[in-house]
C-alpha positions in Angstrom: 40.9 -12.7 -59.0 40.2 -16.0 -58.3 41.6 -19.0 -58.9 39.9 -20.2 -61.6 40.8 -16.7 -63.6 44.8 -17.0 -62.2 47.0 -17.2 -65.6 49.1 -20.2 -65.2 52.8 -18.8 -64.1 55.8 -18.9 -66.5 59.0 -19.0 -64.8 60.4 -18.2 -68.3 58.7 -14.6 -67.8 59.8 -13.9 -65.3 62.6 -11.7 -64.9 66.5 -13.5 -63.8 66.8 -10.4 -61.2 63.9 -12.2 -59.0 66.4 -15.3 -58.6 69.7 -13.3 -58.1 68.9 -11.8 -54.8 71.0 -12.4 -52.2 73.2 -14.8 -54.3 76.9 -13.1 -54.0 76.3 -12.1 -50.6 73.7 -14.1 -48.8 74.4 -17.6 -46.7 75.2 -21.3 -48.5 71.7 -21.8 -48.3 70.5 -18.5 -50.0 73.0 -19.5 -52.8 71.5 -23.4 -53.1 68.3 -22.2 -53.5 69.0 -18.9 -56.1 70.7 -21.9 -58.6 67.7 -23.8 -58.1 65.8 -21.0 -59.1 67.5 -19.9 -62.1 67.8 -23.3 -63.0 63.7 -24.0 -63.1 64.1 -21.1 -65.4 66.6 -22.3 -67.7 64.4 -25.3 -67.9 61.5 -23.0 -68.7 62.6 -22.0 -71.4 64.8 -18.7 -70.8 68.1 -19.6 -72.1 70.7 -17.1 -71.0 70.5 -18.5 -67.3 73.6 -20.8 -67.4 75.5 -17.5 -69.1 75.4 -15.9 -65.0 75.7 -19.4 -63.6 78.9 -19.8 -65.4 80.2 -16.4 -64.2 78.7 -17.5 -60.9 81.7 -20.3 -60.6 84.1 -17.8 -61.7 83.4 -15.0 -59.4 83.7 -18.1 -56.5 86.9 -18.7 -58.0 88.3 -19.3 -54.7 85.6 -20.7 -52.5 85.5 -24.5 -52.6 82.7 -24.6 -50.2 80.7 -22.3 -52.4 81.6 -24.0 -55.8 80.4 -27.0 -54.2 77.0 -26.0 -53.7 76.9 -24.4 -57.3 78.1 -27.7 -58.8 75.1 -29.6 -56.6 72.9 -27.2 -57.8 73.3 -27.3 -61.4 74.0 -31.2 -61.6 71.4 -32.1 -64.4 72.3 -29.1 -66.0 73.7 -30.4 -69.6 75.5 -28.2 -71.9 78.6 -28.3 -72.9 80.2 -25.2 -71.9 79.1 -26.8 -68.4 81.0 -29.9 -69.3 83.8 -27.8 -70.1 84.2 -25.9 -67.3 83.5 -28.9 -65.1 86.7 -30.8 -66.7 88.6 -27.6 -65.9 87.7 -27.8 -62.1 88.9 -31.0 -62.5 91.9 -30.6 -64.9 93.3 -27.9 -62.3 92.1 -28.5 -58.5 94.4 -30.5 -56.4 93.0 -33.6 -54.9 93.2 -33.5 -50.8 90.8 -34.0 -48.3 89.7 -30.7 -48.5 88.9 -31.0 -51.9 87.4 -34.8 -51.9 83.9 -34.1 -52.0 83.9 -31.0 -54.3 85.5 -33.7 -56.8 82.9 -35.9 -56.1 80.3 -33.5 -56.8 81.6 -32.7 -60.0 81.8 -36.1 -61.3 78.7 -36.7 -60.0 77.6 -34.1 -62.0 79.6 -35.3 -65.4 78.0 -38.8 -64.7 74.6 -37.4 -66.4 75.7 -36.0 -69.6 75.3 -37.8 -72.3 78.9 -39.9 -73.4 78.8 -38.2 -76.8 79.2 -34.5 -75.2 82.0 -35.9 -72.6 83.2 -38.6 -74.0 86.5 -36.5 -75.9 87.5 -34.7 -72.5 87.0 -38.3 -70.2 89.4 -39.7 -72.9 91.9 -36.8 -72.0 91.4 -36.6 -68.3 91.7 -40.3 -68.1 95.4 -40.4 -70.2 96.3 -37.9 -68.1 99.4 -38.8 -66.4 98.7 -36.1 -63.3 
């Protein structure tokens, strides 16, 4: 085949398995670069990506370090069950050094959405007292 004939590739085609190698067990880096992935095909088009990504934060429940890199990954990502369980993170993590720049990353993240999605849960994270 050459390259003239080469059909153009759709990442929304192709299947979320490809992406998901590696990304429980593999390094930081593996992890990074699996998000990016399924995210380029979320923005393709195929819309049950952020369903695993989700699920992805819950499984790495415990792992700051690893939430982290999820939260980087997906930080133009705009939905708002995203928003939601970005306000969570932030609704229930204790802020410490340890924790500093995993909040940072998250309100980073919260920064792009559009103030109409957010604006309801800014309003209640700001009056809250804690």
């Amino acid at each position: 085949m050459t390259r003239r004939t080469m059909k153009p590739f759709d990442l929304k085609e192709l299947p979320m398995e490809v992406a998901l190698h590696n990304i429980i067990d593999g390094t930081d880096g593996d992890l990074r670069d699996r998000c990016g992935a399924l995210l380029a095909m979320y923005r393709a088009g195929k819309k049950e990506v952020p369903i695993f990504l989700y699920g992805l934060m819950a499984y790495n429940y415990r792992n700051i370090a690893r939430k982290e890199i999820i939260v980087q990954a997906l930080e133009n990502l705009e939905t708002k069950e995203w928003a939601n369980i970005l306000f969570n993170e932030l609704r229930y993590i204790e802020s410490n050094n340890s924790t500093r720049s995993y909040i940072d990353a998250i309100v980073k993240s919260i920064s792009k959405f559009p103030l109409d999605m957010i604006r309801k849960d800014m309003e209640t994270l700001l009056n809250d007292k804690k």
